[in-house]
Structure formats: structure tokens, C-alpha cells
C-alpha positions as a printed NumPy array, in Angstrom:
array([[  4.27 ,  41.648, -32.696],
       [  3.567,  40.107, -29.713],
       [  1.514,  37.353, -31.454],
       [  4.324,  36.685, -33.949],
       [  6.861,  36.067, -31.215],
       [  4.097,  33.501, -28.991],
       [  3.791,  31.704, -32.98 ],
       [  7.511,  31.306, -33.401],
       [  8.078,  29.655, -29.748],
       [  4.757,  27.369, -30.321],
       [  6.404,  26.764, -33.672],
       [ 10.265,  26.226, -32.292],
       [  8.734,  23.585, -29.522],
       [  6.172,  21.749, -31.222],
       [  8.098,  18.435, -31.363],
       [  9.461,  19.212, -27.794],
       [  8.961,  16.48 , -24.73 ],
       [  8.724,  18.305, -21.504],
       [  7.516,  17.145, -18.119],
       [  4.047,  18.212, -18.806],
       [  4.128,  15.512, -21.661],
       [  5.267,  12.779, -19.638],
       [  2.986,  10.614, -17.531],
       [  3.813,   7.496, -15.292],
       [  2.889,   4.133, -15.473],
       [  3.271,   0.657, -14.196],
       [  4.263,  -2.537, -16.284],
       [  1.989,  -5.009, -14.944],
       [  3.536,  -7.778, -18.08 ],
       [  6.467,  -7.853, -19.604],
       [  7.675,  -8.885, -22.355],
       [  4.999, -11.322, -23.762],
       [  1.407,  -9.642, -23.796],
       [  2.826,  -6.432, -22.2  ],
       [  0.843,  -4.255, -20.736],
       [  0.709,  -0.639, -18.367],
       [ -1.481,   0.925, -15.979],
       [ -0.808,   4.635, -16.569],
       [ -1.473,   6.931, -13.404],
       [ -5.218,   8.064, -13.085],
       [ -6.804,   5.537, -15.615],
       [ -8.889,   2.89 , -14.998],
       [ -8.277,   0.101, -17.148],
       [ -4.362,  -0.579, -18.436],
       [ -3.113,  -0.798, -21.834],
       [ -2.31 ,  -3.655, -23.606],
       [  0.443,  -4.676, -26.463],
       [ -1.621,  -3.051, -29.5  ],
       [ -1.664,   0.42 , -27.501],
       [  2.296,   0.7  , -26.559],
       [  5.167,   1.672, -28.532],
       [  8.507,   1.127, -26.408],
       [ 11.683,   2.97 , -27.353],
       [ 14.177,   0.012, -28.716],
       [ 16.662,  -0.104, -26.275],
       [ 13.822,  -0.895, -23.694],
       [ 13.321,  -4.495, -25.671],
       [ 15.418,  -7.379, -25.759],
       [ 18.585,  -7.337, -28.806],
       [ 19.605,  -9.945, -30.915],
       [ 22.878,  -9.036, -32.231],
       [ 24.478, -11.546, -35.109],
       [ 28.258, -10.908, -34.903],
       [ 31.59 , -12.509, -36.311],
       [ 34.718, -12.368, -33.992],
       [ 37.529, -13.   , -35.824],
       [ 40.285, -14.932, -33.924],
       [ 43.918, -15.459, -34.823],
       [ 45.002, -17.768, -32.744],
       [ 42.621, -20.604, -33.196],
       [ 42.181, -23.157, -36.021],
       [ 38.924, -21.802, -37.437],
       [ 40.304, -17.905, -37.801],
       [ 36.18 , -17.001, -38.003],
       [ 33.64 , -17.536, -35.477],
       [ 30.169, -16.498, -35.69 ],
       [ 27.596, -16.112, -33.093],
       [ 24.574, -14.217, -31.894],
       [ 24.982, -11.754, -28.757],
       [ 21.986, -10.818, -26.639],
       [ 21.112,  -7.591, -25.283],
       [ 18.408,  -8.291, -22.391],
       [ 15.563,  -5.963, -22.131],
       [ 16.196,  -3.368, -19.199],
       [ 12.331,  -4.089, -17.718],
       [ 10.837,  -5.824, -15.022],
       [  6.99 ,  -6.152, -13.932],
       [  6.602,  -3.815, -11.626],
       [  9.081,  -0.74 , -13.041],
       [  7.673,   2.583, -13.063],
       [  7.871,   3.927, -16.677],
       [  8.032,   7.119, -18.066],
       [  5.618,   7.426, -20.989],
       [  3.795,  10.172, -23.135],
       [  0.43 ,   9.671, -24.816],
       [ -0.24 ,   9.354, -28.483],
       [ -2.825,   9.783, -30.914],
       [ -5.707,   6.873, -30.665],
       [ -4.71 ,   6.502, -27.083],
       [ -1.283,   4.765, -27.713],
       [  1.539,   5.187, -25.276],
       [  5.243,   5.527, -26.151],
       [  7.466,   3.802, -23.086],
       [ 10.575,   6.573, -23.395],
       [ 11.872,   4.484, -20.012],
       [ 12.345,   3.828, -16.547],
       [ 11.787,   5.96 , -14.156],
       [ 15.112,   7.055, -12.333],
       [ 15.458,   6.93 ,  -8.651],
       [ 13.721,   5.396,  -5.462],
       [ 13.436,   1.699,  -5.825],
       [ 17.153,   1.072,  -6.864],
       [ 15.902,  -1.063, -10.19 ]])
């Protein structure tokens, strides 16, 4: 019984992200050729070994504001959504099979970034 009950909580938290998941890292390039140094390793990670959440990356947004008081009643345009990073952040990532990384974010607190 006992057994069945430790299977059903492995089975209910499998896809769970807690803090033992989560490791920290540095971005030491950003955003061409980026790459981390993730506490405790040796060498960093480059591009092919990183997976960043979208809204860590920069946004390109085409839109169409439609104006009434103008002339042209349609303009269109592209809006930009700048990436929240900076070399030097510390990030919050979790390893993945064939030692990826996912980049969930920036770590809160301390620095003020």
C-alpha cells in the first residue's frame, strides 16, 4: 500500500520543476552566439546546447493600427519586443537530455537588473 501511494506521487510530479531541478548560470553572450557558464562546470555552453523560454528573446510583432482621423485610415508597422537579457544576468536554468539547458529566466533579486 505503501508502495502504491510513493508510485502515485512519483507519477503526479513527474513533469514538476522544483528547486532541486533548477541550477544557475551566467550568460557570458547574448544574443548572437549565446552562451552560459552553469555553476560547478568547467567549460560553458554554447547556442546548440540552450533552449531559452520565448519571452527571454527578442519579438517581432507585425501589427495594423487602424486610425480614424488621418488620411490613410490603415497603418501598418512592426513593434519590437527587446529581449529581457544582458551579459552578465544570472539565469535560472534546468538541465536536459544530451546536456542541453532550458533558460526558464532571470534570476530575481540582488543586482537590481
Amino acid at each position: 500500500m505503501l508502495n502504491d501511494a510513493l508510485n502515485l506521487l512519483k507519477e503526479k510530479t513527474k513533469g514538476h520543476i522544483d528547486a532541486r531541478d533548477t541550477e544557475r548560470a551566467t550568460l557570458l553572450s547574448w544574443p548572437d552566439n549565446p552562451k552560459i557558464q552553469v555553476e560547478g562546470d568547467t567549460e560553458p555552453y554554447p547556442a546548440d546546447k540552450l533552449v531559452f523560454a520565448e519571452y527571454l528573446q527578442e519579438r517581432r510583432i507585425d501589427a495594423v493600427f487602424e486610425v480614424e482621423q488621418l488620411e490613410i485610415p490603415k497603418l501598418t508597422g512592426v513593434l519590437t519586443i527587446p529581449s529581457p537579457l544582458k551579459v552578465g544576468d544570472r539565469l535560472i536554468v534546468s538541465r536536459l537530455t544530451g546536456q542541453r539547458y532550458y533558460v526558464h529566466g532571470k534570476e530575481a533579486g540582488g543586482g537590481g537588473r
